[in-house]
N, C-alpha and C positions, 0 to 999 in steps of 0.2 A: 069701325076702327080696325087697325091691320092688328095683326096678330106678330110678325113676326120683327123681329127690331131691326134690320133693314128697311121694311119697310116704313117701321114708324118714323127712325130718322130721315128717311127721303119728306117724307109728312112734313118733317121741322125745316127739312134745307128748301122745302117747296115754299111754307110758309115764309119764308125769312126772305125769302128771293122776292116773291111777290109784294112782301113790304118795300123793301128799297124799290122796286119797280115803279109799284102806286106811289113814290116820294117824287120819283124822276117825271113820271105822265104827271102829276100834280103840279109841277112846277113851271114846266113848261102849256099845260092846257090854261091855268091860270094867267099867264102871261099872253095867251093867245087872246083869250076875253077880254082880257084889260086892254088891250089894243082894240081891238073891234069898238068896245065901249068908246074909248077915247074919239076914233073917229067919226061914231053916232053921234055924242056929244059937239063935233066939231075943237076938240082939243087935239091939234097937230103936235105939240110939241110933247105932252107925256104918252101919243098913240108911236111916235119916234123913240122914246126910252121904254116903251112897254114892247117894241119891236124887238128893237137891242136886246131884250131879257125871251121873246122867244127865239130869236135865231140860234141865243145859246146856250137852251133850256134844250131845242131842237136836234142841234148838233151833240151835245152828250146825250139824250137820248136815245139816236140811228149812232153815236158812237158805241155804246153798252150794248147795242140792239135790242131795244124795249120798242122801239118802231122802226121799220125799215126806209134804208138811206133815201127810196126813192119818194117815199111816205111824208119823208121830213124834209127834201128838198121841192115836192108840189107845196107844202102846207108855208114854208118860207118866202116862194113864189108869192104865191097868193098875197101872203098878206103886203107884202114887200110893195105887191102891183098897188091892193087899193092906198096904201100911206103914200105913194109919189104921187097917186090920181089925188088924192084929197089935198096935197102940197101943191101942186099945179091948180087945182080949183082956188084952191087959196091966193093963189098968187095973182091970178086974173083978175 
C-alpha cells in the first residue's frame, strides 16, 4: 500500500478508470460473441443486430481509447466480412 496520499489517490483514480474501462471492453466483447454465436447457429438476422451493437460498442471504445482506432477498425472489418459471407451463402 502507498504511504503517501498522492499516491493513494492516484490508487482510487487508477481504480475507478479501470472500472468504466472493463464496462466499455464488456460491452462491446459481449456483442462481438453474440455475433460470432449468431452466425455458428446460422441466425443472419440477430448476427446483423448483434453487429450493429459491436460496431458501436467498438467506435466508443477506440473513441475513449480503451482500444486503439486501428484495433477497432480490423475487429469491425472482420466481423462485417464474415456477416455479408454468411448473407450471400444464404442467399444462394
Amino acid at each position: 500500500m502507498p504511504i503517501k496520499e498522492a499516491a493513494k489517490k492516484y490508487m482510487r483514480v487508477t481504480d475507478h478508470k479501470t472500472a468504466k474501462n472493463r464496462k466499455v471492453v464488456g460491452i462491446f466483447r459481449n456483442a462481438i460473441k453474440k455475433t460470432r454465436e449468431a452466425l455458428n447457429t446460422g441466425n443472419i438476422q440477430d448476427a446483423q443486430e448483434w453487429l450493429k451493437r459491436a460496431i458501436k460498442g467498438l467506435d466508443k471504445a477506440s473513441e475513449r481509447k480503451v482500444v486503439k482506432k486501428n484495433t477497432a477498425a480490423r475487429t469491425k472489418s472482420r466481423l462485417n466480412k464474415a456477416v455479408k459471407e454468411a448473407v450471400l451463402a444464404e442467399k444462394k
